[in-house]
LOPA-529196 format. One line per field, with one value per residue (C-alpha): x, y, z; residue number from 1; residue in one letter. Coordinates in nm, 3 decimals. Layout:
LOPA-529196
x: (X, ...);
y: (Y, ...);
z: (Z, ...);
i: (NUM, ...);
aa: (A, ...);
end
This chain:
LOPA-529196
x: (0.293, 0.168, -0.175, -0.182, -0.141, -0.535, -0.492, -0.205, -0.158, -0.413, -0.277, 0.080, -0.047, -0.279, -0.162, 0.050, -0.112, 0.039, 0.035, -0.247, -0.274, -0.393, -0.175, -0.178, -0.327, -0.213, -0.397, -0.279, -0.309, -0.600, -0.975, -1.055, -0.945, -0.999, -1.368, -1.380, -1.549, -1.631, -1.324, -1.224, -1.567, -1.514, -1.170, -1.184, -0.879, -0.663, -0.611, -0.672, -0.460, -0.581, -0.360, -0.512, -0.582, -0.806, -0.669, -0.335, -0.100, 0.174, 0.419, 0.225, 0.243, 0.627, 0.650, 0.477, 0.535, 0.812, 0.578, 0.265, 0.365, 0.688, 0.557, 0.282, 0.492, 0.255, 0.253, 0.145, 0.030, -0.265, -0.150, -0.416, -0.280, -0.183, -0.559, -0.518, -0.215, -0.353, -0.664, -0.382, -0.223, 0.112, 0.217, 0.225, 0.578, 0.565, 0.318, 0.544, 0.845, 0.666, 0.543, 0.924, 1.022, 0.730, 0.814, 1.175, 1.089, 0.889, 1.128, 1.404, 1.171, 0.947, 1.088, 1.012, 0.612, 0.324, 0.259, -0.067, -0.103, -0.467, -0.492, -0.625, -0.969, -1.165, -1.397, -1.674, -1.524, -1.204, -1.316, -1.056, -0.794, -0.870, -0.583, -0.348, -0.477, -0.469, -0.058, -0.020, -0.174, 0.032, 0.369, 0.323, 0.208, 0.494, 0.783, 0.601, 0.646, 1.019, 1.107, 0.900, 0.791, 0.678, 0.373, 0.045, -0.098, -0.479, -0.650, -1.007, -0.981, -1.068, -1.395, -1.488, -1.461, -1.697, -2.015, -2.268, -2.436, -2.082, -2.329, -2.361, -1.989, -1.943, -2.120, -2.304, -1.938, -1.855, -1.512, -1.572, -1.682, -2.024, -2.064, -2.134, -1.764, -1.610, -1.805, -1.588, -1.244, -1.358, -1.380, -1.085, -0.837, -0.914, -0.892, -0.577, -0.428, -0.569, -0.674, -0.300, -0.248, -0.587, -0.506);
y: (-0.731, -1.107, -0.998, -0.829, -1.236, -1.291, -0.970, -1.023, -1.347, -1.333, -1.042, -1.173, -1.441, -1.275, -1.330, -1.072, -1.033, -0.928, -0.517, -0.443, -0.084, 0.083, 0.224, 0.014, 0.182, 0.048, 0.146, 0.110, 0.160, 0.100, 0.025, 0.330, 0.228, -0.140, -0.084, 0.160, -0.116, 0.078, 0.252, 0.004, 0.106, 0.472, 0.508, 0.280, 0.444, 0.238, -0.108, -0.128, -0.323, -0.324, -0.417, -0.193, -0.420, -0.343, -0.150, -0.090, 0.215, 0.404, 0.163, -0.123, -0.073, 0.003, -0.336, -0.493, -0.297, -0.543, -0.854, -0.631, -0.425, -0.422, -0.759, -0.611, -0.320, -0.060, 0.318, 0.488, 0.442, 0.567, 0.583, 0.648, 0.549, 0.722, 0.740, 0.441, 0.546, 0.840, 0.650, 0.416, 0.684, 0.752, 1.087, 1.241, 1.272, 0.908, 0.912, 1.142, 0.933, 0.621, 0.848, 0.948, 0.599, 0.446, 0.713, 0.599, 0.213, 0.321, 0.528, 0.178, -0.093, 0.044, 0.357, 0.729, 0.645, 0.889, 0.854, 1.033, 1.055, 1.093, 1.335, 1.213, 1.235, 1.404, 1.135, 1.206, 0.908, 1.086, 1.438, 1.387, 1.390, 1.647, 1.831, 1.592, 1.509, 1.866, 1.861, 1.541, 1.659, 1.989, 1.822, 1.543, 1.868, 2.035, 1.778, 1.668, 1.996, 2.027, 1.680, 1.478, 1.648, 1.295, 1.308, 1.507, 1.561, 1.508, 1.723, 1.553, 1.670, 2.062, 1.926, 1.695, 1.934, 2.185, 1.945, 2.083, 1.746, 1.500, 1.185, 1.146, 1.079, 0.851, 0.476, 0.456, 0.379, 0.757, 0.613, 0.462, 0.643, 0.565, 0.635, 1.012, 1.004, 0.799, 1.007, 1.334, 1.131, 1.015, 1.418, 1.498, 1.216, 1.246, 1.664, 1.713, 1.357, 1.123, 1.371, 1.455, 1.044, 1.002, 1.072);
z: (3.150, 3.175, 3.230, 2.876, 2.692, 2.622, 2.452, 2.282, 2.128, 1.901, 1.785, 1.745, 1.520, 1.335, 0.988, 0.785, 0.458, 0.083, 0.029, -0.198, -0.404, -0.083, 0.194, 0.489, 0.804, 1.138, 1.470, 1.764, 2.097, 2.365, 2.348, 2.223, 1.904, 1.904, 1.959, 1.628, 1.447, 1.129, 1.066, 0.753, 0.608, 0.760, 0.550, 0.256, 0.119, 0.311, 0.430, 0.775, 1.027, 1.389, 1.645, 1.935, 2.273, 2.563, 2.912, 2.725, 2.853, 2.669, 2.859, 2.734, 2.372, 2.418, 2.575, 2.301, 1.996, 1.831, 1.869, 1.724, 1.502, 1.293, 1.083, 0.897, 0.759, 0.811, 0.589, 0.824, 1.185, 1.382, 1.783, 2.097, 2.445, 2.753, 2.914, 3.114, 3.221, 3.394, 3.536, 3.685, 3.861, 3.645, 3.608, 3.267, 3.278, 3.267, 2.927, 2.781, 2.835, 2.667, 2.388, 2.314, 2.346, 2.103, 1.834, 1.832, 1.822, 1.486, 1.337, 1.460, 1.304, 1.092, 0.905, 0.870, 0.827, 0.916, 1.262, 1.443, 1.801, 1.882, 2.173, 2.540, 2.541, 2.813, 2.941, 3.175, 3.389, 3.442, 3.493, 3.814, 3.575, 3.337, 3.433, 3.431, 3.053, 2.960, 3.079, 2.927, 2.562, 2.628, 2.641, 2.394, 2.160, 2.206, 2.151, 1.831, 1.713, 1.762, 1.715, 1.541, 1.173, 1.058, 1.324, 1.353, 1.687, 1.632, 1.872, 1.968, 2.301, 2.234, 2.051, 2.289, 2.570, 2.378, 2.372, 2.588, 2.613, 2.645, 2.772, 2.402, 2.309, 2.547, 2.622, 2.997, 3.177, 3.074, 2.956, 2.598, 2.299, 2.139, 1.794, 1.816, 1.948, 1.706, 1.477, 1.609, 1.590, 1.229, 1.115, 1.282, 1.219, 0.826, 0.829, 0.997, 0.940, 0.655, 0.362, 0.317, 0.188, 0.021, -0.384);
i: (1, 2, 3, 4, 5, 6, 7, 8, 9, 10, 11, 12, 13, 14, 15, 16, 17, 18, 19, 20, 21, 22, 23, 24, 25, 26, 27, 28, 29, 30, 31, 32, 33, 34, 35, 36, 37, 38, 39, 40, 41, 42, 43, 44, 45, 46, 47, 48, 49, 50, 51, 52, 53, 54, 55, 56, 57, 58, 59, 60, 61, 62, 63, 64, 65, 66, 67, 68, 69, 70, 71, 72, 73, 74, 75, 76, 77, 78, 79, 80, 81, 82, 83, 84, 85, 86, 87, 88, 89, 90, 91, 92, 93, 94, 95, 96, 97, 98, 99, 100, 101, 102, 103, 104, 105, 106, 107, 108, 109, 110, 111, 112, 113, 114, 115, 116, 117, 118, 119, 120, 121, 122, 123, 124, 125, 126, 127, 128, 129, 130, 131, 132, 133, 134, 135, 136, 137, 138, 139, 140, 141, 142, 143, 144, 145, 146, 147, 148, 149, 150, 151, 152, 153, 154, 155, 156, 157, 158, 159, 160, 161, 162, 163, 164, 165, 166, 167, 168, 169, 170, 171, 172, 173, 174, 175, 176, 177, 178, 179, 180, 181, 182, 183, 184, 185, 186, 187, 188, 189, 190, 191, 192, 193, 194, 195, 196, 197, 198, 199);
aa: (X, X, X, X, X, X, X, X, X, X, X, X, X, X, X, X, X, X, X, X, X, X, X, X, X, X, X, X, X, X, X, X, X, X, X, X, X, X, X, X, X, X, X, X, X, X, X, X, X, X, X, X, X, X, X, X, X, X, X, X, X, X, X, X, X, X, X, X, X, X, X, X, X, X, X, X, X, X, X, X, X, X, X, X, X, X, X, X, X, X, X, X, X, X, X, X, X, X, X, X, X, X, X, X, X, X, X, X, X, X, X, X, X, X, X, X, X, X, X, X, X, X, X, X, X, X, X, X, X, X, X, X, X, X, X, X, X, X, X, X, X, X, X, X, X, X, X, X, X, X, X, X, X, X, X, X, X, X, X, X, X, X, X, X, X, X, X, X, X, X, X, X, X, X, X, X, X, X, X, X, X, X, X, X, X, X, X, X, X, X, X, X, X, X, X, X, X, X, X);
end
């Protein structure tokens, strides 16, 4: 996991700030969310704590969840990963295996918080895989609802899939969202996740 350091030290020492009034909002995960740029001005109900990095998998942020997360004491925590995973060529058994893992190392260092896990998306650079991403949202889906009643499976991938014209969600690689993507996630994550904390 070496090759993750660029990424990650300036995370680890980013500083940990005082709790304000607002509930503190950690994301984290891959690129997908560290590229959301406007998501602080998207949900100003909550103070936002980034700690995404780029190319991570569901292993990854395992590896590196006590160094990243844990310090800045989050209230609830936004989660995307497992799409790099797939593009590497794990299996989704393997995803769900670090999902199950991750959800206990937040419920071990950070509490019984909120947690949403932001479905796989179906990017046009992965259409190889969509099966493999459909399993992989299917089985994460279905242990969250036996075993996890703290978490909300966010489902941007049945959305997504519907666009006619999916060029627009995505930037010219096919693999990162451009803003009429983020602009789907936005909707989403605050119906069936954020409303439910904002007063």
């Amino acid at each position: 996991m070496f090759w993750y350091n660029d990424e990650i030290e300036p995370l680890e020492s980013k500083p940990v700030t005082s709790k304000g009034q607002k509930p503190r909002l950690l994301l984290y995960g891959s690129s997908s969310l560290r590229l959301w740029a406007g998501f602080q001005n998207e949900f100003p109900d909550f103070e936002v704590v980034n700690q995404a990095f780029g190319g991570s998998t569901s292993a990854a942020c395992c590896w590196f969840f006590k160094r990243l997360v844990p310090q800045h004491h989050p209230d609830l925590l936004v989660f995307y990963a497992g799409d790099n995973d797939l593009g590497e060529g794990r299996h989704p058994e393997e995803v769900f295996i670090s999902f199950k893992y991750l959800m206990t190392l937040i419920d071990r260092h950070c509490g019984n918080i909120p947690v949403a896990f932001i479905s796989i998306k179906p990017s046009i650079a992965r259409q190889d895989l969509i099966n493999s991403i459909k399993f992989t949202n299917s089985i994460i889906h279905k242990e969250i609802e036996a075993f996890h009643p703290n978490c909300t499976f966010v489902n941007i991938f049945d959305s997504m899939s519907e666009m006619d014209n999916k060029e627009i969600l995505f930037e010219e690689d096919g693999l990162h969202l451009s803003a009429n993507g983020y602009e789907i996630w936005r909707k989403l994550l605050k119906e069936q996740f954020l409303n439910k904390f904002i007063g």
